[in-house]
C-alpha positions as CSV (number, residue, x, y, z in Angstrom):
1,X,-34.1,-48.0,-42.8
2,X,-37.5,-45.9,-42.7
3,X,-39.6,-45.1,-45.6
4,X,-39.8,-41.6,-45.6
5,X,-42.9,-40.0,-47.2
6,X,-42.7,-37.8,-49.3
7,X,-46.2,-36.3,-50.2
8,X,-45.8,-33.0,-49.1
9,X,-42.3,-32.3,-51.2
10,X,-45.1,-31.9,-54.4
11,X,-45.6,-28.2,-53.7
12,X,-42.2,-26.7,-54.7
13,X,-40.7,-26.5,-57.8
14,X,-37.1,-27.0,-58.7
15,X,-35.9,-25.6,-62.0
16,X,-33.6,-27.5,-64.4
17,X,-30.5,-25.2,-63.8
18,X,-30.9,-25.7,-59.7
19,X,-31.7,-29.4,-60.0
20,X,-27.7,-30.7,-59.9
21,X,-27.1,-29.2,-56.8
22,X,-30.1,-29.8,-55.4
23,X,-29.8,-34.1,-55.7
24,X,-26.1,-32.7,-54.9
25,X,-27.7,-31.6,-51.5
26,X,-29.6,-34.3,-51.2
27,X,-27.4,-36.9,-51.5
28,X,-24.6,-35.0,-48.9
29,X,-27.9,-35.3,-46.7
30,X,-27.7,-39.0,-46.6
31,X,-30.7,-39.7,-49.3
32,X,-30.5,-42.8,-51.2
33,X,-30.5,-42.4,-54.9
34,X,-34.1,-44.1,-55.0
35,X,-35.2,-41.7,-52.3
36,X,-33.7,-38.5,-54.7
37,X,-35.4,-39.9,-57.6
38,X,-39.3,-39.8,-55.4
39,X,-38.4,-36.3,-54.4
40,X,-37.1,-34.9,-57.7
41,X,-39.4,-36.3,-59.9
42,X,-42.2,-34.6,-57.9
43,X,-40.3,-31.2,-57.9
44,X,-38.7,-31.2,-61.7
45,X,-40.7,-31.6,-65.3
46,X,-37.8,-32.7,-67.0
47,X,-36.7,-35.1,-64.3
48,X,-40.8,-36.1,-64.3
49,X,-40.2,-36.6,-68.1
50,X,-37.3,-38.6,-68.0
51,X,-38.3,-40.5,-65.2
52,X,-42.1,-41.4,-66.3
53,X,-41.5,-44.8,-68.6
54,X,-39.6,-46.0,-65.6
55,X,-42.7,-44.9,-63.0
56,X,-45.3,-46.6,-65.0
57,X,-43.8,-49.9,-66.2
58,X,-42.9,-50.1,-62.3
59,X,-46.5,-49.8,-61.4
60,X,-48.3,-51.7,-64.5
61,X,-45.7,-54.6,-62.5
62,X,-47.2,-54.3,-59.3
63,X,-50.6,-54.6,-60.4
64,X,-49.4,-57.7,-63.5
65,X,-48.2,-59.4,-60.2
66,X,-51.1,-58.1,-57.4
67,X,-53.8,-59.8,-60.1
68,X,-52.0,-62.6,-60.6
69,X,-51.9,-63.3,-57.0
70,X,-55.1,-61.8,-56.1
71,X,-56.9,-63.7,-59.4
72,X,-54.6,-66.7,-60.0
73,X,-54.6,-65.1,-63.8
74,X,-52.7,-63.1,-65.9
75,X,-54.0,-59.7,-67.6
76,X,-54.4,-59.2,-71.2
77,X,-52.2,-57.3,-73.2
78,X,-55.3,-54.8,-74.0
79,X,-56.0,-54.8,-70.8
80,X,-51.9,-54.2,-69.6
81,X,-52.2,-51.0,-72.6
82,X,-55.3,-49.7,-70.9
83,X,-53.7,-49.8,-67.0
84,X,-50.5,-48.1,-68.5
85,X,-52.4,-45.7,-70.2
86,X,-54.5,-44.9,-67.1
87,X,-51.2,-44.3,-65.0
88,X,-49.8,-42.3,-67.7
89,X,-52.8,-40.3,-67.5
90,X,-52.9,-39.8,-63.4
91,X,-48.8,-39.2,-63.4
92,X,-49.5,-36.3,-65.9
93,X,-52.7,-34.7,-63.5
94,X,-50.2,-35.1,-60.4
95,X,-47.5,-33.7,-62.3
96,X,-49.3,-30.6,-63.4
């Protein structure tokens, strides 16, 4: 399967009422449910919300793993707090 990209899907803005139907839609398209996830966390604050511990431990995982590989050693814990804080920090600029 293709990745699909969904950068531009930021702009709009889905409110909590609309957002069954709209993964409804989504997944009648043929999305997958990681693909509805990408999309309606970008267009929802309450998806965003619920969504957010699961974005960030994800990312803090890639990088854990990238260093490690990259650097043959493991982070910190302070320095694991400060990259989670920092990605808590840019999901809540792109969110707003």
């Amino acid at each position: 399967m293709t990745e699909r990209n969904f950068e531009h899907v930021r702009k709009i803005r889905i409110p909590d009422e609309e957002a069954p139907a709209w993964m409804q839609t989504l997944r009648e398209g043929g999305f997958t449910d990681d693909e509805i996830d990408m999309i309606m966390v970008h267009c929802n604050a309450t998806y965003f919300e619920l969504k957010k511990p699961k974005l960030v431990e994800e990312e803090v995982e890639k990088i854990k793993e990238s260093f490690l590989k990259g650097y043959g050693k493991a982070l910190s814990e302070g320095e694991i707090e400060y990259i989670r804080k920092a990605i808590e920090q840019q999901l809540d600029e792109r969110a707003s």
